[in-house]
N, C-alpha and C positions, 0 to 999 in steps of 0.2 A: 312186897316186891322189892323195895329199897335195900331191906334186909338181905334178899335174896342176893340180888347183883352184887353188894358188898364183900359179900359172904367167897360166889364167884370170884371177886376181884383179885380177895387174899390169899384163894387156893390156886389161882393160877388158870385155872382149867373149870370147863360146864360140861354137867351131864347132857346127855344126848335130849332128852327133855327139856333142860334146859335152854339149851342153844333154841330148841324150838320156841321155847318161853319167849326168848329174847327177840326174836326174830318177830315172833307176832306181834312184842312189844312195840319193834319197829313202825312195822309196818300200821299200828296206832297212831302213832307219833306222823308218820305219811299223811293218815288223813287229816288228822285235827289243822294240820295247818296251814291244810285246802281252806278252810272255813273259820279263819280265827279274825279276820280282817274285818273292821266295819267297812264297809264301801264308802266310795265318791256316791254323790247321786248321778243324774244326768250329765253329761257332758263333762263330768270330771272321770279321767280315767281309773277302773277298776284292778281287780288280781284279777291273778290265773290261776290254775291249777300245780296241785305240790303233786307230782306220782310216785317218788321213792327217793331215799336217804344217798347219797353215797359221802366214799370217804376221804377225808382229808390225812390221813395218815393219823389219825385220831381214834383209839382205842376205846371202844361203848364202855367199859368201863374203868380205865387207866386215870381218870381224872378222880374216881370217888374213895375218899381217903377212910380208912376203920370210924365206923357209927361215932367212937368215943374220941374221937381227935377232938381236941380243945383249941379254940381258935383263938388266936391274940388279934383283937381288935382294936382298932382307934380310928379318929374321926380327926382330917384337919380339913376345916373350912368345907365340911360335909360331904370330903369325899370316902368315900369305904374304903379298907383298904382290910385284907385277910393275908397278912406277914406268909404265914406257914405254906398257900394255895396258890401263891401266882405261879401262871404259868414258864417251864424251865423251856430255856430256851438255849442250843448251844451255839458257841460261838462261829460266827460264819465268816468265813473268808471271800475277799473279795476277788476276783480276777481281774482284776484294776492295778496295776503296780503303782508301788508309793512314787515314782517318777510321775507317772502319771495323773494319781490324782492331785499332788503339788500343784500343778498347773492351775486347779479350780479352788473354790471356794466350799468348804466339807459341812456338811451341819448334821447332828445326830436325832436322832427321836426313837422314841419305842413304835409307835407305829407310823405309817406314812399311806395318806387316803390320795387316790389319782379321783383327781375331781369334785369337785363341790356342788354336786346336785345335792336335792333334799337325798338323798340317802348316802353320801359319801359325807354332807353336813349331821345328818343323826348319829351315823358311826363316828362323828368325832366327839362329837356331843357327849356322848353316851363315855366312850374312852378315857376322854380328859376328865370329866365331873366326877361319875362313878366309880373310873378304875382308876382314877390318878395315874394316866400315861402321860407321857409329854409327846402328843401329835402334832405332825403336821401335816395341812391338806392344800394340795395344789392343785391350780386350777389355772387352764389357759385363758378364757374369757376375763375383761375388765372388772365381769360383774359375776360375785358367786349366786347359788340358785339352778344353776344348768336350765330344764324345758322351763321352769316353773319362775326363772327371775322376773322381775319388774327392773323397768326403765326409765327415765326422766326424756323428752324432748320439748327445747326453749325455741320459738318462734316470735320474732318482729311483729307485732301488730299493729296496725294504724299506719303511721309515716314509715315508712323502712329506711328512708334517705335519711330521718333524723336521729344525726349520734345519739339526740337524748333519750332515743328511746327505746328502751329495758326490753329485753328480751322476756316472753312471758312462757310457763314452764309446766308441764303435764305432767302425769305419772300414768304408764301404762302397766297392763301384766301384762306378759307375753304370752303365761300360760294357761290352766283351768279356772275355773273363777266361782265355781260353785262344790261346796264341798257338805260333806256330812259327817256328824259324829265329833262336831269339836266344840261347842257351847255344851250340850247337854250328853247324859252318859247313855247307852254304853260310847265312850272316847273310842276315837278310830287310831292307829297305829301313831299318828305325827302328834296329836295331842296328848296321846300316853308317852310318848320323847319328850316331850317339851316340859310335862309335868315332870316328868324324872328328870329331869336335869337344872328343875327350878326357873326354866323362863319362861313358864306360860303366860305368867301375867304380864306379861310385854306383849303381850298381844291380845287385844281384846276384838272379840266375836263377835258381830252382827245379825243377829237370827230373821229369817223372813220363812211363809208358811208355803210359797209355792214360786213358780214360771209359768211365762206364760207362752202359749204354741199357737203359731200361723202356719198354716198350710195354705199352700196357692196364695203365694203373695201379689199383690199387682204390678202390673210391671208398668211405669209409669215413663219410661225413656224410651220404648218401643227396643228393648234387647231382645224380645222376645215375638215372633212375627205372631200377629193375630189371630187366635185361633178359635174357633165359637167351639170347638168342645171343652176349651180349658173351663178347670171347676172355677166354680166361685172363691173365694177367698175367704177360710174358716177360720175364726178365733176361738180359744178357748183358753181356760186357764188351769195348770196341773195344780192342785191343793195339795201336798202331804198332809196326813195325818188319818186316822181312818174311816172309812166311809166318803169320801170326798172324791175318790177314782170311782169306785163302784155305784153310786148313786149319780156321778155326773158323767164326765165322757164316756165309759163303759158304758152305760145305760143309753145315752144319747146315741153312741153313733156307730155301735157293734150294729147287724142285720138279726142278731136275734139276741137279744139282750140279754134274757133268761138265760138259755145255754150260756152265754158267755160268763154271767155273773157265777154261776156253777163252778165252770171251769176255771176261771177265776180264784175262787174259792178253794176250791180243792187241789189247785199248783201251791196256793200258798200252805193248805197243811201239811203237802207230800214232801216238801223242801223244808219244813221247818226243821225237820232234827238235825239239817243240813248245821245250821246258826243260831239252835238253842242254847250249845254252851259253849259258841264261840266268843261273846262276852265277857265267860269266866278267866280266857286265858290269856295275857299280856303279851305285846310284843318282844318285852324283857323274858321271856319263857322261850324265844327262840335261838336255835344258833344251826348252824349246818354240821355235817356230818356223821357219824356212828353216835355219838354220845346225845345226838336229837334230842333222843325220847327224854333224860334224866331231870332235866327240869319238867318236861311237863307233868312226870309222876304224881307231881303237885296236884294236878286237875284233871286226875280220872276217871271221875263223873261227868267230867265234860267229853272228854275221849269217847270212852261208850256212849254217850248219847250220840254223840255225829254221825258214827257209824250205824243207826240202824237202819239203813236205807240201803247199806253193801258195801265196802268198802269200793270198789271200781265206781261205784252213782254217785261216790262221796268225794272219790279224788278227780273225776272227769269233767268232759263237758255237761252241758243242757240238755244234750238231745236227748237223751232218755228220758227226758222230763218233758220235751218237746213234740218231738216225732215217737213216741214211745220203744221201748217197752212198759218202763216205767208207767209213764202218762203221755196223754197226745192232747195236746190243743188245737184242736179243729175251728173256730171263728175263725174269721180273716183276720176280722180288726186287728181281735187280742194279739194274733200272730206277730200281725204290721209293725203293733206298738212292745212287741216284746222284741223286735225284732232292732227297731230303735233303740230300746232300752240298753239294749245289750250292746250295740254296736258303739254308745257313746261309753261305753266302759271297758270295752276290747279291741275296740275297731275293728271286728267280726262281728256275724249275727248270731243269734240266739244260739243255733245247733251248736257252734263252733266258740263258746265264750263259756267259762269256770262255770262250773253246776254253784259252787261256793258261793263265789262272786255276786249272780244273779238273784241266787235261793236271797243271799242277805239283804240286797238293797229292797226286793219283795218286800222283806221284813221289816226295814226301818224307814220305807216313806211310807208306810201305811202303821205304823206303830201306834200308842197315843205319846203325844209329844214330840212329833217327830218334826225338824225344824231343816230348814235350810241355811247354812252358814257362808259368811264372810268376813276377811281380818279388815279389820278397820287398818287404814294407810294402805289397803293392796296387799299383794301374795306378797312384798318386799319386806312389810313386816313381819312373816312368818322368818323369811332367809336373815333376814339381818338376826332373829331371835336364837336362831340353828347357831351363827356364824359366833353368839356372843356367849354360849350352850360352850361352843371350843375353845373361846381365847380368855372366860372368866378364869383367874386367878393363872393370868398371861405369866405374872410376877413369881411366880411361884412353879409353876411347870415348864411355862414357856411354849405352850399349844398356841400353834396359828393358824390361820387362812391365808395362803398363800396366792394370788393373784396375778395375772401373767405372767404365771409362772408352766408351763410346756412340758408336759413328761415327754422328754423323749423315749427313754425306756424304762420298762423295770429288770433290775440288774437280778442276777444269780450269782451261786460261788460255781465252780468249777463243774461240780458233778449235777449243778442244772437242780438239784432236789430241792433247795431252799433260797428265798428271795433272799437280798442284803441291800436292796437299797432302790433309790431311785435316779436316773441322770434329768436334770431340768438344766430347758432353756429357759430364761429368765428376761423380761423386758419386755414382751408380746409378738417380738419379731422374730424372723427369723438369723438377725446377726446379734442376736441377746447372749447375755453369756452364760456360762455353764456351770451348775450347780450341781455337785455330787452331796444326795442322803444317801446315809446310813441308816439302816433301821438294825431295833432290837431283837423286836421280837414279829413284825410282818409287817406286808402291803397287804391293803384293801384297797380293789379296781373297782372304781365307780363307773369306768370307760364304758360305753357298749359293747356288748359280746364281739360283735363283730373286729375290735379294733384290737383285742386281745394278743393277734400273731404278731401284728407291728409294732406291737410294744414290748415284747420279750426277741431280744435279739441273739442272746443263746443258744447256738445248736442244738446243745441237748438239754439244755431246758424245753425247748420246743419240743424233742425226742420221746421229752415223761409227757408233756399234756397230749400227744400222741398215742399214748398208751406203749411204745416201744421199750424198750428195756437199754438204754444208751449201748453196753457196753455188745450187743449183736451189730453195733455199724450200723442198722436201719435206719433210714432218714425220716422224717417228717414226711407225712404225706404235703402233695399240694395245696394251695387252698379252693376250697371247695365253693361253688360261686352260691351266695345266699338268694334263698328263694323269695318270692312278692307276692305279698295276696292279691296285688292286683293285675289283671290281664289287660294289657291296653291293644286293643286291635291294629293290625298294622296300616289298614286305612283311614286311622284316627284322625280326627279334626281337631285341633286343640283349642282353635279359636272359637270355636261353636260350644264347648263347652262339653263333651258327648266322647264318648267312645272308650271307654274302659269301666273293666266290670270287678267287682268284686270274687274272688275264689269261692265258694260254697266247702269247698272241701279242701282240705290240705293237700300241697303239692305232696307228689312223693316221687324221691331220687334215688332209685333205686343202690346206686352204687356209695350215696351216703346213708341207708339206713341201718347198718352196721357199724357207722364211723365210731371215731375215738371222739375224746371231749373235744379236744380242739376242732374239728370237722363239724363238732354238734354247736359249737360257736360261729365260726364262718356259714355253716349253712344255714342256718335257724331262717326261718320266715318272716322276714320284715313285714310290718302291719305299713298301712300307709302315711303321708306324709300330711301335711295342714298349708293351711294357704289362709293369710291373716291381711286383716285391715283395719288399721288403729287410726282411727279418727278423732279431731277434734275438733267443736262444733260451736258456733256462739248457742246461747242457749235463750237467748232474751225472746219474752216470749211462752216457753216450751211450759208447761205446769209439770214438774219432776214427780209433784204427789200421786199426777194420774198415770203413770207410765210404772213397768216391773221392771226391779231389778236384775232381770233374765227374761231372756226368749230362745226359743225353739224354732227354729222357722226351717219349715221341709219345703223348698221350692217347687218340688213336684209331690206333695201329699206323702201321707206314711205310706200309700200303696203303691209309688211311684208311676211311674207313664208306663204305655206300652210296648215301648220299646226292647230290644233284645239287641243284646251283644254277646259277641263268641260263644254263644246259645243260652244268657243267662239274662233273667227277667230282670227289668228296675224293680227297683223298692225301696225302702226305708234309710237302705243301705248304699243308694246308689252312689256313683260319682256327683260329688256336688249337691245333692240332695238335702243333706243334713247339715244346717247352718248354725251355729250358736252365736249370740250377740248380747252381750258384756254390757249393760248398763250401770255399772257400779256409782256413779254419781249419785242415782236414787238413796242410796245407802249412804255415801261418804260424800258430799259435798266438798272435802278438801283436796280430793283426785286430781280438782281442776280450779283456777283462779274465780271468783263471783264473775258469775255473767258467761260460764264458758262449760261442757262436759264433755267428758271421754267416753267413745262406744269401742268396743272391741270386739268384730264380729270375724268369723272363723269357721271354716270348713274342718270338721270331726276327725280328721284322722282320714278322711273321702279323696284326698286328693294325692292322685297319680304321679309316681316320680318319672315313671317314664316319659313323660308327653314331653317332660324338661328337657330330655337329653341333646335334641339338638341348637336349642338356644345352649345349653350347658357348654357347650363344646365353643360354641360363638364368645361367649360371657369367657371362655379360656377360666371356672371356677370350680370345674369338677375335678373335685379328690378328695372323694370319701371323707371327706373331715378328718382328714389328717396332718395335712403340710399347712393347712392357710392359719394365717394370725385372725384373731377379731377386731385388731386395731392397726393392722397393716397395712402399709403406706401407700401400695398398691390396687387395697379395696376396690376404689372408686374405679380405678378402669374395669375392673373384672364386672361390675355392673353397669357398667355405660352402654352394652349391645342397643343396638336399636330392634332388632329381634328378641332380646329377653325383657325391655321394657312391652313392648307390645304383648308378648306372651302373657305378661302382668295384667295387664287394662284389659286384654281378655277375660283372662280365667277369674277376674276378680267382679264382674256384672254380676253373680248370684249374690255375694257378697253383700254392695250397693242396694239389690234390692232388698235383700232380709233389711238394710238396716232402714230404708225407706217405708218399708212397711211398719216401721214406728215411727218415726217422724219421716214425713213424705218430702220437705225438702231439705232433706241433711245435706245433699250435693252445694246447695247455695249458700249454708252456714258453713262448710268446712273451711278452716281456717289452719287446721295441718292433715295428711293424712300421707301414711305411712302403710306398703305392701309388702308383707316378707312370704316368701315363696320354699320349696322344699330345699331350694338351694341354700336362702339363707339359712333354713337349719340347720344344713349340711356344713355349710362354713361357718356360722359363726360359733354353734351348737354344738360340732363335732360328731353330726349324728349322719351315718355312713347312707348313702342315697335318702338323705333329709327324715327317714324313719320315724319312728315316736314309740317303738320298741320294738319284742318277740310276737309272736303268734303263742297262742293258747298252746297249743302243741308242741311247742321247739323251745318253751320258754326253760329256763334249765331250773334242774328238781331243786338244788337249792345253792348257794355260794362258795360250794368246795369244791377244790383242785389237784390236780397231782401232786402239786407243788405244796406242800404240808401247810407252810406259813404264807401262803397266799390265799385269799379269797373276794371272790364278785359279789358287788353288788348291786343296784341298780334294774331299770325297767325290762333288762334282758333275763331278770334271776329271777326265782319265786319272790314275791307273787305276780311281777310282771307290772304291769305299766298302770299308773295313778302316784299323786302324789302318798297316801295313804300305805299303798303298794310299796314303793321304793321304801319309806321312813320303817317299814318293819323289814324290808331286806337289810337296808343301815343296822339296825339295832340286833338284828341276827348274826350281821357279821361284825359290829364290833366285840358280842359276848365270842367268837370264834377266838380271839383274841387274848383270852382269859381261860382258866381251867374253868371245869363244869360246877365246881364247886363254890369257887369263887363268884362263880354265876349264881348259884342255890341262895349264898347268902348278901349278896346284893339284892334278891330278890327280895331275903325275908326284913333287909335294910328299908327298901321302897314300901311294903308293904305296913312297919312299924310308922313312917312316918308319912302314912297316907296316900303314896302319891299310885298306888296299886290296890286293889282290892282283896 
């Protein structure tokens, strides 16, 4: 097939067979990388689904040079580099006049990443080390990492009056805390980054074999009025590995066990071809647009395997795995806890969450060997390892991490078709000064989809990701208002805790389901928002050996209450429902001073941006994460409401009790504790109504744009939201960055010297 494309390339022109060839090939290429991701487990977010290629101005086969081209290679300080392949780039003009940009400060780079989340950090990673670019990556926040950083808070303990006494100092994550796939192999997408680019060993991995799960926790402060039909209060503990689900809670607490262990049984071998040879194919095999498929030709034993279930069962959701046709899972249980499963990896249920995503994680917490990880020092040691992935051999390229540092826009030349740069504010405020990049050869948007139009300030740059054609006059359409999985009734109580429901089924807008990209950015489906509580606790006393380093706590059961809203049942998935609580002490005793530990307990992706709106408007904090600083001078009043504090102390009692249900008086040891709410996401995060990404359905097919030398990445792009997720979108679109070839033999580079299989 190699031969073939080749062959096409130099004649110009495909038989009519061909084209078909090719087009299937594509459409290969579509699904394989639905299903190439090892997943998060629980409570760390998953992928989405890949549905079709489109194009960046990128020719399927313009990139592949005659079979017998001869490469000049060489190697400085281990980065590859293919003389004859790198990608041509022509030169772009600014619409900046030299009067103009006199006034700033100019800096040049071959490429230039907006934001330092893990996948704007692996696309630099990857850029700088592998490709020998000289990158740079901005970021507004103090602290790179984006959802997934880690943070330090110092508290007075003992006398506060007395000067001499030292502040003492925590380390929180802010974000998932339980991952898979990064001690032991198959490697998930951020440890096959880390391996290629030589800093895994900076980070060393904690394995443990399971979590444990409370349902109907007690509620010990009377937040919950007395009710004798509430359940009892269930413990249990999830074991990975196999046999350990099936023989214990399966067995235990389905209504018919047998059926269930069947059914059981037989999701996981109708899913299997789903992610049997998605192990074989590396993150480094992906890039977006027309030229998809050319790396993965590599692994076309794995291609046909994925597919034998049909290509639509292979690029979609669950449901037909679910509700059938496929298959139907009729237990309750099974349903409850798939339905959990799923929701801590899409913030959607089962029906509605990557058929990929699910089939895989089926697969590797029931695998043999199958482990549960943590980075030793916190998720801050993964970011600082990303951060030092971009600026190793600073001296030499000059790739940085750029820190409040503010995109205001991404520039174009004139005719809008190709990026040339970036304008930054500088200093974290907004009277910082102004920094004009240049780029060589592109930007890579790590931004959220949604933030996309306010960052290109171009008319007719806007005009091309519109799909318009500049020179007919047509404008940009408006922007199109983004949809919410969640429905919050308009007689909602926010203090009680109650009153908004999760979507079952995708909104549909009728007047955007024809849109252009840009519209398919602005409308996309926000998943919901998180609602956090970072405590820290004396600990004297506690025995650490007998407690897990995770729990699950479902405050009203996997089956939820009886309740209904805007006609839709509680469950697994409700508001509030699904609590995680972070005990990483057990694991790392150095999170926190002798004698003291840090809980991190956190609503899933469960919690409603709406009920925020009208403390928002009080708090004077709502704008879409786009104008507020993270270290802006004015902070403090935008949080002082007495109505957005109280809205906090509300919404945050599910919280309190998850973490009471492991130690019963955490309230009397807390010695700091800290609430961040969808707002803070919003603000300090820059994530547009506090989000945590796409919906399974709106999430976009992969990181190409009109804009040739432009492309996304991040929880908005395939594979959608996890850290696992983002670090292969990063690594996707840094190869976008590169010809295809250049990719090929980077590959066969990674591969010589092990860091690929």
């Amino acid at each position: 097939m190699l031969d073939f494309l080749c062959q096409s390339s130099q004649r110009g022109s495909c038989s009519r067979k061909r084209q078909v060839a090719m087009k299937k090939a594509l459409l290969l290429a579509r699904v394989v990388v639905s299903a190439t991701i090892p997943s998060e487990a629980v409570l760390c977010r998953g992928f989405h689904s890949f549905t079709s290629l489109g194009g960046n101005g990128e020719s399927f086969t313009s990139f592949i040079p005659p079979v017998k081209t001869s490469l000049c290679r060489r190697r400085i300080n281990d980065v590859y580099v293919a003389h004859n392949v790198r990608l041509s780039m022509p030169s772009l003009q600014s619409t900046t006049t030299e009067d103009e940009t006199s006034k700033y400060a100019v800096e040049e780079v071959d490429v230039a990443i907006v934001g330092a989340g893990i996948g704007g950090l692996c696309a630099g990673a990857i850029l700088s080390t592998l490709y020998g670019k000289k990158v740079g990556v901005y970021e507004s926040h103090y602290l790179p990492g984006g959802c997934a950083h880690a943070f330090e808070r110092s508290v007075k303990l003992g006398c506060d009056d007395d000067p001499k006494t030292k502040p003492t100092t925590f380390t929180f994550d802010s974000g998932p805390t339980i991952v898979l796939g990064c001690s032991k192999k198959p490697y998930n997408p951020l440890q096959q980054v880390l391996r290629a680019v030589g800093v895994d060993s900076d980070v060393e991995w904690i394995s443990y074999d399971g979590w444990g799960m409370i349902e109907h926790p007690p509620d010990a402060t009377g937040d919950i009025i007395n009710d004798l039909k509430r359940p009892e209060t269930r413990r249990w503990k999830l074991q990975v590995g196999p046999g350990y689900f099936e023989e214990g809670p399966l067995q235990t607490f389905s209504p018919n066990s047998t059926k269930a262990l069947e059914e059981f049984n037989k999701l996981r071998e109708i899913t299997a071809p789903l992610v049997s040879g998605a192990a074989t194919i590396p993150a480094m095999a992906m890039r977006p647009g027309n030229a998809a498929l050319v790396p993965l030709l590599r692994y076309l034993p794995a291609l046909f395997q994925i597919i034998s279930n049909g290509v639509e069962a292979s690029t979609g959701s669950f449901a037909p795995y679910m509700d059938g046709p496929i298959f139907t899972v009729t237990d309750p249980w099974l349903r409850d806890w798939l339905d959990a499963l799923a929701f801590s990896l899409s913030g959607l249920p089962a029906s509605r969450t990557s058929a990929g995503a699910l089939a895989y994680v089926l697969f590797d917490m029931h695998r043999e060997g199958a482990a549960l990880d943590y980075p030793k020092g916190g998720l801050g040691s993964v970011v600082n390892a990303l951060v030092k992935g971009v600026e190793q051999d600073i001296h030499l390229k000059g790739s940085r991490v750029n820190l409040r540092s503010h995109v205001e826009s991404i520039d174009t030349n004139e005719k809008g078709n190709r990026v040339i740069g970036l304008t930054i504010r500088c200093g974290g405020d907004r009277k910082g000064k102004i920094k004009v990049v240049r780029v060589n050869d592109g930007v890579i948007c790590n931004a959220p989809i949604w933030s996309l139009r306010k960052l290109i300030k171009n008319a007719t740059a806007l005009q091309r990701l519109s799909g318009n054609i500049p020179s007919t006059g047509l404008i940009a359409p408006a922007q199109a208002p983004p949809s919410q999985s969640w429905i919050t009734a308009l007689d909602a109580n926010s203090s009680s805790g109650r009153g908004s429901v999760l979507r079952t089924i995708r909104e549909r807008k009728e007047e955007f389901e024809k849109s252009d990209f840009l519209s398919s950015c602005d409308s996309a489906e926000m998943t919901g928002s998180f609602l956090h509580l970072h405590v820290a606790l004396n600990a004297t006393g506690i025995e650490l050996d007998s407690l897990l380093p995770h729990y699950t706590v479902m405050d009203r059961g996997l089956e939820g209450d009886e309740k209904v809203f805007c006609g839709v049942s509680d469950g697994a998935c409700g508001e509030l429902n699904m609590i995680a609580v972070s005990n990483p002490c057990v694991l790392d005793r150095a999170l926190a001073p002798e004698g003291y530990i840090v809980v991190h307990a956190y609503g899933a992706g469960n919690e409603p941006y709406g009920i925020w709106r009208p403390s928002c408007n009080e708090a004077d904090s709502h704008n879409n994460g786009e104008d507020a600083s993270a270290d802006d001078d004015v902070s403090a009043g935008r949080y002082s409401s007495p109505t957005y504090e109280a809205l906090k102390n509300a919404r945050v009692k599910p919280l309190w009790r998850a973490i009471e249900s492991i130690i019963p008086d955490a309230r009397d040891r807390t010695v700091l504790a800290l609430v961040g709410s969808p707002l803070t996401h919003e603000r300090f995060l820059r994530r547009p109504y506090g989000t945590y990404g796409a919906s399974v359905e709106d999430c976009l097919k992969d990181g190409s744009t009109p804009i040739q030398n432009l492309v996304l990445c991040g929880d908005g792009v395939f594979p959608g939201i996890g850290i696992p997720a983002v670090a292969l979108s990063g690594a996707s679109a840094a190869n976008a960055m590169v010809s295809v070839w250049h990719q090929w033999n980077c590959l066969d580079h990674l591969k010589q010297k092990g860091a690929i299989d």
